[in-house]
N, C-alpha and C positions, 0 to 999 in steps of 0.2 A: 341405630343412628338415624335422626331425623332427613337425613340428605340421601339416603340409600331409598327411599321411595318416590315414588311419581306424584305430582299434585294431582288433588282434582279437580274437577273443573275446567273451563275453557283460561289456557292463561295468557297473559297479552302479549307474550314474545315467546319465544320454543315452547316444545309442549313438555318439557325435562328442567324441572331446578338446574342453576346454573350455579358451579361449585367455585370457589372464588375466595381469595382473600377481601375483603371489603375494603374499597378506596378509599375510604375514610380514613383508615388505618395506613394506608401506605404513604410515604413524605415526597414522593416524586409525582410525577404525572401517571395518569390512566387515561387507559383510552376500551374500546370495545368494539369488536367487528359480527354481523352474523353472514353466515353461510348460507344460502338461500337455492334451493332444489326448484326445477324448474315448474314444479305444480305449485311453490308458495310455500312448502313445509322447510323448517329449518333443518339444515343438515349439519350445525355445527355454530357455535359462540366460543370465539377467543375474544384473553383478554390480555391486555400487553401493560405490563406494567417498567416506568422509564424511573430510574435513579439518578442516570447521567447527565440530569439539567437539560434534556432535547437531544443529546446526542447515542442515542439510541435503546432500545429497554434491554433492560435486568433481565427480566423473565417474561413468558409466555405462556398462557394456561391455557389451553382448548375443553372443552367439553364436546364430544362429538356423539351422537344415538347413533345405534345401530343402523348399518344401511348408508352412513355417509360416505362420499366419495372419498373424502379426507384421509380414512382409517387404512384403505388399499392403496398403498405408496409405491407398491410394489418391489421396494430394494428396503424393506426395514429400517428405513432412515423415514422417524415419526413426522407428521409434516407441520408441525408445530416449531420443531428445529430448523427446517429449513426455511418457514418465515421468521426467525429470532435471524437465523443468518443474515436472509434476505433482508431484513430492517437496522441490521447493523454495514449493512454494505460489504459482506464479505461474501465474496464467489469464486472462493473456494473450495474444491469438490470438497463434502462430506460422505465418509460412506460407514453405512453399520458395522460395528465392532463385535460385539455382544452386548447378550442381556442375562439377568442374574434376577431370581425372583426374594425378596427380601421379605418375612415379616412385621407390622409397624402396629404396637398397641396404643389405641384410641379407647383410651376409657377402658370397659371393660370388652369391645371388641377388638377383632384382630383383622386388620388390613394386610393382603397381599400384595406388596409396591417390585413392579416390574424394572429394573434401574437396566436404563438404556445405555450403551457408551457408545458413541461414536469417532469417529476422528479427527475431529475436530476435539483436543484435549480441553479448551475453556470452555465446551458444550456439559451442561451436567442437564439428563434427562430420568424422570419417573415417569410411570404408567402406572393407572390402576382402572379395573374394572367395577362399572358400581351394578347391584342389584337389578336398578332399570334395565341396562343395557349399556349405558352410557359410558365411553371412556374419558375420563378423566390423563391430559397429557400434561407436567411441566416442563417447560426447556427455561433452562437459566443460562446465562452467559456469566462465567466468570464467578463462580458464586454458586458452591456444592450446596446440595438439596438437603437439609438433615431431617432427620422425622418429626423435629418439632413444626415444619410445616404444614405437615398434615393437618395437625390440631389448628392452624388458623383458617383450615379452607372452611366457606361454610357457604350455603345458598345466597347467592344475592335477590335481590326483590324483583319477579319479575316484570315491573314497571319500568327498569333499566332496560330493556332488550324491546322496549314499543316502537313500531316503524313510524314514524311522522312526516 
């Protein structure tokens, strides 16, 4: 899988492919955040994709490298769900349920998707770990994850993630 390696080269925003459905393809709003460590290296790119017409997004994708503060939540509640929560204005305690590891064929490889549950019942959560190091989070709100998603994440360009 071309997404399971690191670019080379110096690249204009993280220094890790950013995994992603492509905006082009989705009919709602996009938006994109990065996480930024205090030496300037990126700790983390989410991407928020909104269905609702403005009133709050669908889904949540992070990409986080190893090493990011993000990844250490310390209550296993991913913290990509807890800003889906946070951006739909619900503060409502959420607290980890379990996790169940699942596998998902892509092609002719095979993906390990870690499925989060939490308590919050319209939170549907995947994890996977890629090759680089990089986690890969979805949180969707209201809206189960099937494996045909996987087949749509792909790198976005990393011209999308330039600081200006």
């Amino acid at each position: 899988m071309s997404f399971l390696r690191r670019r080379s080269g110096q690249p204009a925003g993280p220094d890790f492919d950013v995994l992603a459905m492509d905006p082009g393809d989705w009919p709602g709003d996009f938006g994109a955040a990065m996480m930024t460590g205090p030496d300037g290296s990126c700790q983390g790119i989410f991407l928020r994709y909104d269905l609702f017409g403005g009133r709050g997004p669908a889904m949540f994708i992070g990409n986080l490298p190893e090493g990011s503060p993000a990844r250490e939540t310390g209550d296993e509640v991913p913290f990509e769900v807890r800003q889906l929560l946070a951006a739909l204005e619900n503060d409502e305690p959420v607290e980890f349920v379990s996790a169940e590891d699942f596998p998902v064929m892509l092609g002719d490889d095979l993906l390990i998707v870690k499925k989060v549950k939490v308590s919050e019942e319209r939170v549907f959560c995947a994890q996977f770990g890629r090759s680089d190091g990089v986690l890969v989070t979805v949180a969707s709100w209201d809206r189960p994850i099937s494996d045909d998603l996987y087949q749509l994440l792909k790198p976005l360009p990393a011209d999308m993630f330039q600081q200006g």
